[in-house]
Structure formats: structure tokens, C-alpha cells
N, C-alpha and C positions, 0 to 999 in steps of 0.2 A: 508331401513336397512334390512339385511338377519342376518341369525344365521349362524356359522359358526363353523365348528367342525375341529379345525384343530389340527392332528398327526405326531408331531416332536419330535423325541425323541433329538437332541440336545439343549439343553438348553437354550444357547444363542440367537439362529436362531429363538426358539420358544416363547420368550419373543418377541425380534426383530418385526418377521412378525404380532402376533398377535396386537402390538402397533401401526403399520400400519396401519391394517385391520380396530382397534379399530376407528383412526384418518379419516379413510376413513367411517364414519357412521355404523358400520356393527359390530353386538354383538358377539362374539367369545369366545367358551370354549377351550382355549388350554393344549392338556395331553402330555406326554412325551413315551406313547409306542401304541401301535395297541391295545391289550387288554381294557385298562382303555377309550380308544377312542369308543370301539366296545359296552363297558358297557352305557356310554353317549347316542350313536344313538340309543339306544333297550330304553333308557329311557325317549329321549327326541326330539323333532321336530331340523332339522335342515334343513339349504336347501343349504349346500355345503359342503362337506370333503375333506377340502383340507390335503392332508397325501405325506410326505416324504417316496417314494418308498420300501426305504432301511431301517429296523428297527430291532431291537432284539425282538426275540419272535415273535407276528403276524405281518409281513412286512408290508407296505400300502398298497399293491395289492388286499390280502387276507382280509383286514379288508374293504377295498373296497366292493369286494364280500359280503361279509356278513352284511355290515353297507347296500346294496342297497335289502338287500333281508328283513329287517326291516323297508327301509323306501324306498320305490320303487321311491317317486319322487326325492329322493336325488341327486346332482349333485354332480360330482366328479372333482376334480383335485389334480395331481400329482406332486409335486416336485421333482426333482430330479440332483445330479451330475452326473450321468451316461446318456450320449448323446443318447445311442440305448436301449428302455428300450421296450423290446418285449411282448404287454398285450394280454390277450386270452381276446377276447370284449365280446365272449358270456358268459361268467360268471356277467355281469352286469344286472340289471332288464331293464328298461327302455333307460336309456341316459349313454352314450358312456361317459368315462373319458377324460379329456385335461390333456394331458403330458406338465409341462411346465420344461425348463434345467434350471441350475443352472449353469452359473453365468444369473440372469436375473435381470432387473431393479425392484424395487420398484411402481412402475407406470404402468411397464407393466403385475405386477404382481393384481394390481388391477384391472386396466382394464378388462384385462380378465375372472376376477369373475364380472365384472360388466355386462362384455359381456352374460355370460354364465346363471348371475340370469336375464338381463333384466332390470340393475337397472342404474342408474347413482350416483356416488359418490359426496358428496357434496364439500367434498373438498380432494387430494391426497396427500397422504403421501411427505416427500422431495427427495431431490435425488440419496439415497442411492444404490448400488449394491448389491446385492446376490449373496456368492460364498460360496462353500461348496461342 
């Protein structure tokens, strides 16, 4: 089980993923903007931020930045509808973000936190799509 910090400000999507994530073993605080996300990482252990690119006020990229410079082992991935999402890498402490697109499966949206903590999922979410 990881902790998991995940940054969506749509509402739906962010109930949605985190019931997944929940389903898939893995403890999840989900906030609805970059700020309230960035307040979370300074106050609390997590070992992945998954944050939708695109956001009012501090975007994911930038909360990115600064969630990896308070918790350096932090792992990052990225949501996003926009297909070319151009990251400057050196602004990260340690480990590289995963860009993942949007429409993406449910499954493979696990997977690849599973990929990325090292963990195996006990059991996965069903067979829903991500589009947004």
C-alpha cells in the first residue's frame, strides 16, 4: 500500500481516480487544486503525486517542483488531456515524472503506479476509461 497525493481539480475525475486507487490497496488524499496539494506534501509523507497537468492557480508541473523539493523521494505522475506536454526534467529532485494521456484505462492507470512504487496491486480497479 503507498500514500498517494493526488491533484485534480475536477471533481468528478477526482472522486472517480481516487476510488480506484482506494480499490487497488493504496491510501489516497485527494485535493482539488495545486495549492491545497503543495500544503499536504510540506506536511505529510507520501510516495507519489499523481497531479493533472492543467490546473487554476499552481498547475501540476509547478506543484510538482516544489512537492519534489520537500519530499525529494517523491515519485511523480502526470495526468493529462493534452497529448505533447513539454516538462523541463531539471526542475525535479531526484526521479523523473511519468506523463500519463488521457483517455487512458483504469488498469493501466494502476499499473503504472504500481510499476513506478515497486508494488503489486491486490486487486484492480474494473474496466472503466479516462477521458477528460
Amino acid at each position: 500500500m503507498a500514500r498517494i497525493l493526488l491533484a485534480e481539480d475536477d471533481d468528478n475525475m477526482r472522486v472517480f481516480l481516487a476510488r480506484a486507487l482506494e480499490r487497488a490497496g493504496h491510501q489516497v488524499v485527494a485535493v482539488g487544486d495545486g495549492n491545497e496539494a503543495l500544503e499536504y506534501a510540506a506536511a505529510g509523507e507520501f510516495e507519489l503525486l499523481l497531479a493533472d497537468v492543467v490546473m487554476p492557480g499552481l498547475d501540476g508541473i509547478e506543484l510538482a517542483r516544489r512537492a519534489s523539493v520537500v519530499l525529494p523521494e517523491l515519485r511523480v505522475m502526470f495526468i493529462t488531456g493534452f497529448a505533447a506536454v513539454a516538462l523541463n526534467q531539471s526542475g525535479f529532485a531526484r526521479r523523473q515524472p511519468k506523463v500519463l494521456a488521457k483517455p487512458f484505462h483504469l488498469r493501466q492507470l494502476v499499473l503504472e503506479i504500481d510499476k513506478m512504487l515497486g508494488t503489486a496491486s491486490v486487486s484492480g480497479p474494473g474496466g472503466a476509461d479516462i477521458e477528460g
